[in-house]
LOVEX-810451 format. One record per residue (C-alpha): residue number from 1; residue in one letter; x, y, z. Coordinates in Angstrom, 2 decimals, padded with zeros to 5 digits. Example, Ala and Ser with C-alpha at 12.3 -4.5 7.8 and 13.67 -1.06 7.14 Angstrom:
REM LOVEX-810451
+-----+----+---------+---------+---------+
!   i ! aa !    east !   north !      up !
+-----+----+---------+---------+---------+
!   1 !  a !  012.30 ! -004.50 !  007.80 !
!   2 !  s !  013.67 ! -001.06 !  007.14 !
+-----+----+---------+---------+---------+
END
This chain:
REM LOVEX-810451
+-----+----+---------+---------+---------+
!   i ! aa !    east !   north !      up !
+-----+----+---------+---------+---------+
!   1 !  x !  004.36 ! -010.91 !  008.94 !
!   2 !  x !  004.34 ! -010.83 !  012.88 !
!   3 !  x !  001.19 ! -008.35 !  012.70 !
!   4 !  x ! -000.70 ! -010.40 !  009.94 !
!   5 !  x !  000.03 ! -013.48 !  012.22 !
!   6 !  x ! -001.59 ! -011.62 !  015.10 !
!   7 !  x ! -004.48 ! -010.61 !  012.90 !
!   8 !  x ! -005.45 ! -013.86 !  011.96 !
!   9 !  x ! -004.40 ! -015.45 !  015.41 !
!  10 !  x ! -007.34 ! -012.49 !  016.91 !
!  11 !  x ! -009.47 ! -013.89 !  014.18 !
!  12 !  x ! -009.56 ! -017.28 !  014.79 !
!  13 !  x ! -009.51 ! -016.91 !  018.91 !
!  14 !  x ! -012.47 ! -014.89 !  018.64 !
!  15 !  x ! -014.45 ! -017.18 !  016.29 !
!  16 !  x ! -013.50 ! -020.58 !  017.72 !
!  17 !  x ! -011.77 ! -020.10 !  020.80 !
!  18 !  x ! -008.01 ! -019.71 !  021.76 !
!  19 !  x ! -008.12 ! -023.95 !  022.93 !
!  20 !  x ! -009.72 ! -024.44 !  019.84 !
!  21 !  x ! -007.34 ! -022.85 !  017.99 !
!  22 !  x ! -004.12 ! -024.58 !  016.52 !
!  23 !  x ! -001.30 ! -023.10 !  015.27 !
!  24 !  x ! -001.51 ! -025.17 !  012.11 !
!  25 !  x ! -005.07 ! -023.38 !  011.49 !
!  26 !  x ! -003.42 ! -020.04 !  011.78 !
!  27 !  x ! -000.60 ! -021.15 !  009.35 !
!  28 !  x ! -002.85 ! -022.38 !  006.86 !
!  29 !  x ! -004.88 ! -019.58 !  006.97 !
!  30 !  x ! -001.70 ! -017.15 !  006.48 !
!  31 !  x ! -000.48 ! -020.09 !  003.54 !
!  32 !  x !  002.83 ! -020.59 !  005.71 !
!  33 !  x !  004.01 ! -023.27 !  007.34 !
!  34 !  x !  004.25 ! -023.87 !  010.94 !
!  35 !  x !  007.90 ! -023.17 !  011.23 !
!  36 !  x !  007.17 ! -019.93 !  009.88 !
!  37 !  x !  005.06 ! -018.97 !  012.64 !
!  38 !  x !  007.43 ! -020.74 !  015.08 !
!  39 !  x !  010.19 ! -017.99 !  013.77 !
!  40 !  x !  008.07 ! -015.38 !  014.94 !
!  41 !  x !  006.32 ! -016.74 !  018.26 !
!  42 !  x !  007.61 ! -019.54 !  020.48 !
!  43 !  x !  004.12 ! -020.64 !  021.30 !
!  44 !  x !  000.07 ! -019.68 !  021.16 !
!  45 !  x !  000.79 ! -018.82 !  024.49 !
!  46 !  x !  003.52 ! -016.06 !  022.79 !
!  47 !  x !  000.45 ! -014.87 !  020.44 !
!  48 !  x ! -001.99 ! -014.46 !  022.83 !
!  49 !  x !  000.74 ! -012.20 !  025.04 !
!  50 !  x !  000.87 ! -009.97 !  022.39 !
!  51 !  x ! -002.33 ! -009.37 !  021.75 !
!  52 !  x ! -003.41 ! -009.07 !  025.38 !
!  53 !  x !  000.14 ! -006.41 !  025.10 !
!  54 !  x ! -001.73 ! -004.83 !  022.32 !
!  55 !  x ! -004.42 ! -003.61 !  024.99 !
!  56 !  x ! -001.99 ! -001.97 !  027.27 !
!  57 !  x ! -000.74 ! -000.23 !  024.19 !
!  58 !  x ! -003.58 !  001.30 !  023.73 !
!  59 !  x ! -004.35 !  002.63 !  027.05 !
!  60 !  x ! -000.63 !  003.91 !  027.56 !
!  61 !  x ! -001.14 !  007.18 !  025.54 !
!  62 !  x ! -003.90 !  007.97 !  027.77 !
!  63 !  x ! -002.36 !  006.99 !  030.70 !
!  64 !  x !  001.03 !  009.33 !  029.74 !
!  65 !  x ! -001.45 !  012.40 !  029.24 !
!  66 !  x ! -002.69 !  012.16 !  032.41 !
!  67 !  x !  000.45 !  011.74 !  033.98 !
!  68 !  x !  001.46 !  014.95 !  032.61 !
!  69 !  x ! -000.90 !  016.51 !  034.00 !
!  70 !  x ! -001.15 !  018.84 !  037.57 !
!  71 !  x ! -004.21 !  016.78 !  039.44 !
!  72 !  x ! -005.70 !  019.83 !  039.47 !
!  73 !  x ! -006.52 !  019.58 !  035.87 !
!  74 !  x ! -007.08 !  016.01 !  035.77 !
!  75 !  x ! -010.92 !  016.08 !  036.55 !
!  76 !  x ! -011.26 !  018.62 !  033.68 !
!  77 !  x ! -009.83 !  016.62 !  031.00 !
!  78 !  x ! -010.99 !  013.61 !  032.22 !
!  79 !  x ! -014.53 !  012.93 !  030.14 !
!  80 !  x ! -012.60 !  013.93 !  026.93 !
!  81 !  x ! -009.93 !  011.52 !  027.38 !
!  82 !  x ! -012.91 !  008.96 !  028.06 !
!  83 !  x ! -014.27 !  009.85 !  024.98 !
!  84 !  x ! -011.23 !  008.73 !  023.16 !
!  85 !  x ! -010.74 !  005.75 !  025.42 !
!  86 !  x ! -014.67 !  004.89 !  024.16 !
!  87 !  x ! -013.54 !  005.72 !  020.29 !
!  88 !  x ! -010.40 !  003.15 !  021.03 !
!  89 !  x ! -012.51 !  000.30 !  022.20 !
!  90 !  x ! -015.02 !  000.73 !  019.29 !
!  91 !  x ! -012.05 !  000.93 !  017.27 !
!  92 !  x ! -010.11 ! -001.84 !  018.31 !
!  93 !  x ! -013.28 ! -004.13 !  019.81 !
!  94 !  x ! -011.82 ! -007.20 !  018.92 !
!  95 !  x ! -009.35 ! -007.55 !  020.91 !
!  96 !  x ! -011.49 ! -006.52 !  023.50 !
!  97 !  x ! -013.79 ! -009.23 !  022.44 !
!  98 !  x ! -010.80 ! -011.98 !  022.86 !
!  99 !  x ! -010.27 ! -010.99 !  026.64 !
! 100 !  x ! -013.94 ! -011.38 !  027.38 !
! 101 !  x ! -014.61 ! -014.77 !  025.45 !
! 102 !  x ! -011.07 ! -016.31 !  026.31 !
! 103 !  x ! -011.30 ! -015.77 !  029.92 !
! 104 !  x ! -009.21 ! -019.18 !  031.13 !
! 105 !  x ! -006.56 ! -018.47 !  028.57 !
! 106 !  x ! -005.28 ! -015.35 !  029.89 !
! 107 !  x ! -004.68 ! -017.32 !  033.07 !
! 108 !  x ! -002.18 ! -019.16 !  031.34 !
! 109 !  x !  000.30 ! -016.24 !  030.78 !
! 110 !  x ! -000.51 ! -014.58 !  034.18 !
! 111 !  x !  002.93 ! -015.35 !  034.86 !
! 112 !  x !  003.99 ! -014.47 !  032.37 !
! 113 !  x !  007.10 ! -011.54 !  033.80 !
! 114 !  x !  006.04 ! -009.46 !  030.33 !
! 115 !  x !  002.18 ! -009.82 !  031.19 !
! 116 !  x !  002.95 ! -009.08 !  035.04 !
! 117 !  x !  004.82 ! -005.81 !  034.09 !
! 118 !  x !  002.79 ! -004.26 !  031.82 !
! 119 !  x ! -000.05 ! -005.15 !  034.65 !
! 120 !  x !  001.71 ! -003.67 !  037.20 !
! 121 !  x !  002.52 ! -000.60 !  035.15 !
! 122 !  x ! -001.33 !  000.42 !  034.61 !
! 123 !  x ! -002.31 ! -000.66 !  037.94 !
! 124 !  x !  000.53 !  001.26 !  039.48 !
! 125 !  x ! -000.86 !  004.56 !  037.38 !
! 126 !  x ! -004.32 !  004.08 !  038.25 !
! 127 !  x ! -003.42 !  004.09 !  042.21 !
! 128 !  x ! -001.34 !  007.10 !  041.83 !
! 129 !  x ! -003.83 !  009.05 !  040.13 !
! 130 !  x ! -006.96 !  007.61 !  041.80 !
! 131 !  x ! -004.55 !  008.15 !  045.20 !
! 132 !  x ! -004.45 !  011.40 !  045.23 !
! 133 !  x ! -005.68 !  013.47 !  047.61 !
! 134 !  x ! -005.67 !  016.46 !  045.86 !
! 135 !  x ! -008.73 !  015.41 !  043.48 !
! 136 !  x ! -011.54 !  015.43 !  045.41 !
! 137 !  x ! -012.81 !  012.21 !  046.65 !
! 138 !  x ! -016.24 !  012.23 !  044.73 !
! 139 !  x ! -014.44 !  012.89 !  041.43 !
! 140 !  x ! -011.73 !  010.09 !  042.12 !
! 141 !  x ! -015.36 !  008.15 !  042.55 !
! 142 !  x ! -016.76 !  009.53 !  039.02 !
! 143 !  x ! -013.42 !  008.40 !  037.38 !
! 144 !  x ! -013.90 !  005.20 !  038.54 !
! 145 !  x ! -017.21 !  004.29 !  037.26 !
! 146 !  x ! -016.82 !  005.58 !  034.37 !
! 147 !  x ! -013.91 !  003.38 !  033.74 !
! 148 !  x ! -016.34 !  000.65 !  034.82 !
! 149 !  x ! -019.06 !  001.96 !  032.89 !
! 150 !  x ! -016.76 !  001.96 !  029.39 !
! 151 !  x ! -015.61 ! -001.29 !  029.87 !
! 152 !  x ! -019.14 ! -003.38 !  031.20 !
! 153 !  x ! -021.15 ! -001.32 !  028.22 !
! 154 !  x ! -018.84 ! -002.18 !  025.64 !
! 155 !  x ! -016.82 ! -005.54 !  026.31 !
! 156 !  x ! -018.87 ! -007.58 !  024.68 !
! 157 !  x ! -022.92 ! -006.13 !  023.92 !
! 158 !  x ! -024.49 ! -008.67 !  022.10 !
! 159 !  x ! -024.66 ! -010.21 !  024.78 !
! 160 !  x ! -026.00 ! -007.39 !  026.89 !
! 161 !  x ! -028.12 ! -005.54 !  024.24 !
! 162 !  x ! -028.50 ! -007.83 !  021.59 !
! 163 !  x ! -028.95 ! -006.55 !  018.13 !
! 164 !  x ! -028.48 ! -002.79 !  019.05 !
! 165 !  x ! -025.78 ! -001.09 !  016.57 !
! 166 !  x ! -022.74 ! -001.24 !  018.81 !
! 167 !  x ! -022.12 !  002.04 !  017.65 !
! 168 !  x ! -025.78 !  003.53 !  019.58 !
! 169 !  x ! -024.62 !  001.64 !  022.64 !
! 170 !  x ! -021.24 !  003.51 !  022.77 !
! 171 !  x ! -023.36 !  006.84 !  022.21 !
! 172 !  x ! -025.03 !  005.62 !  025.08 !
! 173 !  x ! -022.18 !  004.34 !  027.16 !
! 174 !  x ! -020.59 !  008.22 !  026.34 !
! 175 !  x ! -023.92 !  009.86 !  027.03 !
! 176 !  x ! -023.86 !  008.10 !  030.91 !
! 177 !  x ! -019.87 !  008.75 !  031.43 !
! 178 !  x ! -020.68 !  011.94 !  030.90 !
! 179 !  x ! -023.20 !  012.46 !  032.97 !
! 180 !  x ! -021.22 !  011.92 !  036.14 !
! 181 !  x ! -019.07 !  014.80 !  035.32 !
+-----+----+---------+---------+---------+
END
């Protein structure tokens, strides 16, 4: 119940807006009753956690291979794990979507101590890996932007590219990540 509750909550964020949103619309549209959401989250606030928590999930396996691996090795794997980073946002765009059109609700759990760990936790990997001096600084610069490439291309291109399948943009986005390596 706690994942079909965050389904529809994604749902209904993206199409109307997290303040638009009211927990009764999200009950109704699961045919339960407030208190039955209220068992499983203590507020929207507690829904939209998750899902934003649902985003570092999906980045942590990533994250874990590279920490595995001897930074000598790290430039050499990098524009395969891309690749799959680029299949997981296609994959999982929605919730990418909800960060991107519900920009002033994710300041409300900022503070959140969960939010601020799992934060901390990718930003703390990043710096170590992009830290280190023993990958070359141009590469640590190619990592980078394609990190910044992934995410600008594919956060939300409707409103970049219009009508383009989202699926030719990514092919695009993969094509240019590439070519920096």
């Amino acid at each position: 119940m706690r994942e079909r509750i965050l389904d529809v909550a994604l749902e209904l964020f993206n199409a109307q807006g997290y303040d638009a949103t009211s927990l009764r619309e999200i009950a109704e549209r699961l045919g339960v009753t407030k208190a039955a959401l209220y068992y499983h989250f203590k507020s929207k606030g507690d829904i939209l956690l998750e899902l934003h928590l649902r985003l570092h999930d999906l980045g942590g396996d990533l994250l874990a291979e590279l920490d595995a691996l001897p930074d000598d090795q790290v430039v050499v794997a990098w524009p395969g794990l891309v690749d799959r980073f680029i299949d997981s946002v296609m994959a999982n765009r929605e919730l990418f979507l909800l960060h991107q059109r519900n920009r002033r609700a994710f300041e409300q759990i900022a503070d959140d101590p969960r939010h601020h760990q799992a934060n901390e936790d990718v930003e703390e990997r990043f710096r170590r890996l992009l830290g280190s001096e023993a990958i070359p600084l141009a590469a640590r610069v190619r990592m980078v932007c394609s990190v910044g490439a992934v995410f600008i291309g594919l956060m939300d291109p409707d409103a970049l590219f219009g009508d383009e399948p989202k699926e030719r943009i990514a092919e695009l986005v993969r094509e240019t990540v590439h070519e920096l390596f």
